[in-house]
C-alpha positions in Angstrom: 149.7 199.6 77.0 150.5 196.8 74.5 152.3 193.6 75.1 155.2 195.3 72.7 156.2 197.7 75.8 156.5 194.9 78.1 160.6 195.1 78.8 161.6 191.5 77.7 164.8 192.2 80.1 162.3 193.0 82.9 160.0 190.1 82.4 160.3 187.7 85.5 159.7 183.6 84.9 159.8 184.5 80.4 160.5 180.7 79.5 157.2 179.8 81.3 154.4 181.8 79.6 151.0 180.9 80.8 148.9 183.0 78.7 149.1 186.8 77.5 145.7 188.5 76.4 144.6 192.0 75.7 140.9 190.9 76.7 139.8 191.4 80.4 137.7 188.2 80.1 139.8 186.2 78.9 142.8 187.1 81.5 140.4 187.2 84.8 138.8 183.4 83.3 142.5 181.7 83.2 143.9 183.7 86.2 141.0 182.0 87.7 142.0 178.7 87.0 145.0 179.3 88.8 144.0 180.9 91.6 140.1 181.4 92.4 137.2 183.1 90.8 137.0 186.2 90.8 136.1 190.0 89.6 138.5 191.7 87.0 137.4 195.2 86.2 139.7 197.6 84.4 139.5 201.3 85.7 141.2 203.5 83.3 139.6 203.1 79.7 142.4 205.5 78.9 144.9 203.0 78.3 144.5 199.7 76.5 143.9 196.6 78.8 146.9 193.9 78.3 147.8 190.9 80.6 150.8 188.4 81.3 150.8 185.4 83.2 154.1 183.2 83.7 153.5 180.0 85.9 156.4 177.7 87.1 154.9 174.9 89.4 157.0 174.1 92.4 156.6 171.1 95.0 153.7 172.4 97.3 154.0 175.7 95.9 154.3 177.9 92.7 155.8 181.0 91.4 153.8 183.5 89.4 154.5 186.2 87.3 151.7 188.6 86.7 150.9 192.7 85.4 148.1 194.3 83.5 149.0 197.0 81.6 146.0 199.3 83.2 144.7 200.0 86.6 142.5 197.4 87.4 140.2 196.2 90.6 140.6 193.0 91.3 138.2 191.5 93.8 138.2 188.0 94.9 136.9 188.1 98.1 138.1 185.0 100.4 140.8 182.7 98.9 139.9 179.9 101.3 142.8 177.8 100.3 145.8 179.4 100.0 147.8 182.3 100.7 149.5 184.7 98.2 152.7 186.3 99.1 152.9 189.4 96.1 156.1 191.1 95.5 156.2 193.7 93.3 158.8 194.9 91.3 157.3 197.6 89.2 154.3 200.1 90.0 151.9 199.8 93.7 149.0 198.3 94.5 146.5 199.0 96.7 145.6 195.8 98.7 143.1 195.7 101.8 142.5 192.4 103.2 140.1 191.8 106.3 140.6 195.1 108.1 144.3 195.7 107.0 145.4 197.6 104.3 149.0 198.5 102.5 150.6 200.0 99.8 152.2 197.6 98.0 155.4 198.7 95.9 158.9 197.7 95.1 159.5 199.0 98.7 156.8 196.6 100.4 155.4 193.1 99.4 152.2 191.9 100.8 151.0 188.4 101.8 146.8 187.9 101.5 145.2 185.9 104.6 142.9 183.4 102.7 140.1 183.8 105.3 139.6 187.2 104.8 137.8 188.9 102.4 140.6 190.6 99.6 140.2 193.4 97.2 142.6 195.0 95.3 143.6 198.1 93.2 146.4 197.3 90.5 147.9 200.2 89.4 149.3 201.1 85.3 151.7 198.2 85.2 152.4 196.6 88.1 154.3 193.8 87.8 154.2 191.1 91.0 156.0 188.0 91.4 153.5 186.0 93.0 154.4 183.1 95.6 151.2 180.7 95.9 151.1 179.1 99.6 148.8 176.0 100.0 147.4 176.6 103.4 147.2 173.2 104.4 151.5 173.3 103.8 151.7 176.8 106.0 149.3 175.4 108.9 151.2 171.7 108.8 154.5 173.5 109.6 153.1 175.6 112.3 151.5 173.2 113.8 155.3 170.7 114.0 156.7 173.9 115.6 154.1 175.3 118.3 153.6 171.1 118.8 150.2 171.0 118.7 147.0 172.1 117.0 145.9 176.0 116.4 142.8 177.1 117.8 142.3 180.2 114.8 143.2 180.7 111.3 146.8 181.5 111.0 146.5 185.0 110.3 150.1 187.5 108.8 150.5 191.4 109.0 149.9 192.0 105.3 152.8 194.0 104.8 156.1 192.9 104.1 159.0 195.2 104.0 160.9 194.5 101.4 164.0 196.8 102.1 164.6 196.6 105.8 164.0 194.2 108.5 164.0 190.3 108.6 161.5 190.1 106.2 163.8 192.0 103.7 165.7 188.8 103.2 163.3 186.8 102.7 161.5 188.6 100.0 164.9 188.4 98.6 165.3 184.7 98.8 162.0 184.7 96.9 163.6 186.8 94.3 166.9 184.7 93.7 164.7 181.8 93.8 163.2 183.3 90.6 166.4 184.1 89.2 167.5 181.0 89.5 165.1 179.3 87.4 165.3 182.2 84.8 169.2 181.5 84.6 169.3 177.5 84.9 165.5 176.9 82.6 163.4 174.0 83.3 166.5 171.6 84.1 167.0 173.5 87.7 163.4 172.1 88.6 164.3 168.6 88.1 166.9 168.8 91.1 163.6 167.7 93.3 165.2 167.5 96.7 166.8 171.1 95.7 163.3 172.5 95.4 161.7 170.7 98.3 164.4 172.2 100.4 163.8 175.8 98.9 160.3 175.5 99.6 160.8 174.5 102.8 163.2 177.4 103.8 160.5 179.6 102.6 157.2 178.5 104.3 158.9 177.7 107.3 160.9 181.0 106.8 157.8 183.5 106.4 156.8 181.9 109.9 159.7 182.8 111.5 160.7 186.0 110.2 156.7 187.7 109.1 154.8 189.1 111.9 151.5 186.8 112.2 148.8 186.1 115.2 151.2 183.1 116.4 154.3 185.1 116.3 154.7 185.0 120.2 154.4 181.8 120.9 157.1 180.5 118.6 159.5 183.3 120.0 158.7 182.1 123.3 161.9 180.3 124.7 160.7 176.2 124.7 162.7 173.6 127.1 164.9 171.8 125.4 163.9 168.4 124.8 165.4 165.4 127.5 168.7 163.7 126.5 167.4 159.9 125.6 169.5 158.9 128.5 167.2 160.4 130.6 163.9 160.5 128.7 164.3 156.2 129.4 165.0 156.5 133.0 161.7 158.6 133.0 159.8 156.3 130.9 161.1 153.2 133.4 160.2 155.2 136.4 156.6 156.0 135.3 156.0 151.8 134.1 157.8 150.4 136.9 156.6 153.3 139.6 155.2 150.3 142.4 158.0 148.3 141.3 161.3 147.7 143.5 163.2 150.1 141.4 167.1 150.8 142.2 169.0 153.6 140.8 171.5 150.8 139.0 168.2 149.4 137.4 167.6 152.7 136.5 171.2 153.1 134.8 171.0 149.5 132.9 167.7 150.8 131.6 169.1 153.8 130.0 172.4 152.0 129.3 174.7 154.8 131.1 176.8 154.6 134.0 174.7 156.0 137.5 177.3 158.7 137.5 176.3 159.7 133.7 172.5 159.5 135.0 172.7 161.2 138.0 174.4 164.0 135.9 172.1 163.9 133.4 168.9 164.1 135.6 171.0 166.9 138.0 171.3 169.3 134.7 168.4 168.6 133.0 165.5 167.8 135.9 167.2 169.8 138.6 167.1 166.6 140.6 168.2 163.1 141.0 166.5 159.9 139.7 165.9 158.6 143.3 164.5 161.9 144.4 162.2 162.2 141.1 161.2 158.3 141.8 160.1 159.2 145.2 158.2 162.4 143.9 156.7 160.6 141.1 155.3 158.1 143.7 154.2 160.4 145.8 152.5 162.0 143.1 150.6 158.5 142.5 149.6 158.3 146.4 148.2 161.8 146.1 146.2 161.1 143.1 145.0 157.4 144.7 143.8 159.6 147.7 142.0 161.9 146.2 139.8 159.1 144.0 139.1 157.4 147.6 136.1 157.6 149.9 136.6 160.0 152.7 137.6 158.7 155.7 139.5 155.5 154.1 142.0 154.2 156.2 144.2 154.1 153.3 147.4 155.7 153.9 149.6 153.7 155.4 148.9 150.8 152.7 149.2 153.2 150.1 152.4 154.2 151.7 154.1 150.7 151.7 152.6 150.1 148.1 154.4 152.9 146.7 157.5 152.0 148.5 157.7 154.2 151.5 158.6 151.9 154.2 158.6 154.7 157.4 155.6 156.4 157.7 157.1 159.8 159.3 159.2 160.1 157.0 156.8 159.6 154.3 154.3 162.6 155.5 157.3 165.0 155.8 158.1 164.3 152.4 153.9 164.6 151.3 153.8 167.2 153.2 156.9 169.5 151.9 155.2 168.7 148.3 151.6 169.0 148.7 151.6 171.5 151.6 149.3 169.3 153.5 149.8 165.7 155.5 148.5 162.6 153.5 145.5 162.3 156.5 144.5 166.0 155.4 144.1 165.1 151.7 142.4 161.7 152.6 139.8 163.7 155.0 139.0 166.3 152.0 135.4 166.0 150.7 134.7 165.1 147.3 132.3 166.3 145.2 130.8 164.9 142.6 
């Protein structure tokens, strides 16, 4: 196929030609140079080899446009860096990465896992519109919404439907993203906080809406975090906790009335601040007991130090949390 039967109508990101070549060397040595090295072998000798590379750099990411106008292998084993979501809108491919493998058409996209090994079958002009993903930019986003480091490689289902389901509107948003710098040229990408945001929306979009190993745990339901009324109470509690604390000082502290913090600890904490001041001491006596010799006779000063002033009263409230009297805990052997 020549570069003459390439529909201009058709052709996605046109203003931004990268290269177009009818030698196989040539086109796998500057795809590399976009993407990673790599094997390019054409499969049907039958028809003339042709390529077509758009590029439009992005923020953290960038759009690609890319078809050959034969079936070709394309093998690049790991991509290591970054992912590549490919959305065809002409042709298939046949994409196998790690131990998955899809059909990709106008129908389904697919996204490539860069720490498994990739290899590909292009079919007589397929034409992708290619989103590159640094994964540093994917795995810094999960990480602000699970709230803390992941233990294995961020890994997606590599099929993406692009005609039903959630991930139907986002392979869409991909698309009008592309239209949108066909229609508006180069002077859409100077509007930088417009781009950031669009970017944004997407990475953080493919986390939420494509299947992936993680999926679970950012469905999971999370407790909403504390009002900062009562996040300061807390925070005075736990510094002042052998302090003579008062539920007014507590109030000053978070600079609401003691109705307003009583309320606020009720709904939130399921409790009061006096009640959580006496647990969180209580907590503090348990933990001082268990660090002590056996035998100490340490519970009654602990008691007084942590403000409990009657000692019966004390070991009904240790006991109803710990299940056991403070003697019983202090009396425990320790092993080191």
């Amino acid at each position: 196929m020549s570069r003459q039967q390439l529909a201009p109508g058709a052709e996605i990101l046109s203003a931004f030609p990268l290269f177009s070549s009818d030698d196989a060397d040539e086109a796998r040595q500057k795809v590399a140079n976009v993407f990673c090295p790599h094997d390019l072998r054409p499969v049907n000798t039958d028809t003339r080899f042709s390529s077509r590379h758009n590029l439009v750099r992005l923020g953290e990411t960038a759009l690609n446009y890319l078809t050959y106008g034969t079936d070709v292998d394309i093998l690049p084993g790991c991509l290591e860096s970054f992912y590549l979501v490919q959305v065809p809108v002409a042709s298939t491919a046949q994409i196998r990465c790690g131990n998955q493998e899809v059909l990709s058409s106008p129908a389904t996209a697919s996204i490539l896992n860069p720490h498994e090994p990739t290899r590909m079958r292009w079919k007589h002009d397929n034409r992708q519109l290619m989103l590159w993903l640094p994964r540093a930019s994917l795995e810094r986003r999960l990480t602000e919404h699970l709230g803390d480091e992941p233990h294995e490689p961020l890994s997606f289902d590599i099929g993406l439907s692009q005609t039903e389901g959630l991930t139907a509107s986002w392979c869409r948003m991909l698309r009008d993203l592309a239209d949108n710098i066909d229609q508006c040229g180069a002077d859409w990408l100077n509007f930088r906080p417009t781009v950031a945001a669009m970017e944004d929306c997407l990475i953080r979009g493919l986390l939420q809406l494509h299947r992936h190993n993680y999926s679970d745990r950012l469905h999971q339901p999370q407790q909403a975090a504390l009002p900062r009324h009562v996040q300061r109470a807390i925070d005075y509690i736990h510094a002042h906790v052998e302090d003579a604390i008062t539920v007014g000082d507590m109030a000053r502290v978070a600079c609401v009335s003691v109705r307003a913090l009583e309320e606020g600890f009720r709904k939130h904490c399921d409790s009061t601040p006096l009640v959580y001041l006496r647990d969180t001491r209580l907590d503090c006596v348990r933990k001082a007991l268990l660090s002590a010799a056996p035998g100490s006779d340490k519970v009654a000063v602990l008691a007084h130090r942590y403000g409990f002033a009657h000692l019966g009263r004390f070991s009904a409230y240790y006991k109803n949390r710990f299940g056991e009297s403070p003697s019983q805990t202090a009396a425990r052997p320790r092993y080191n």
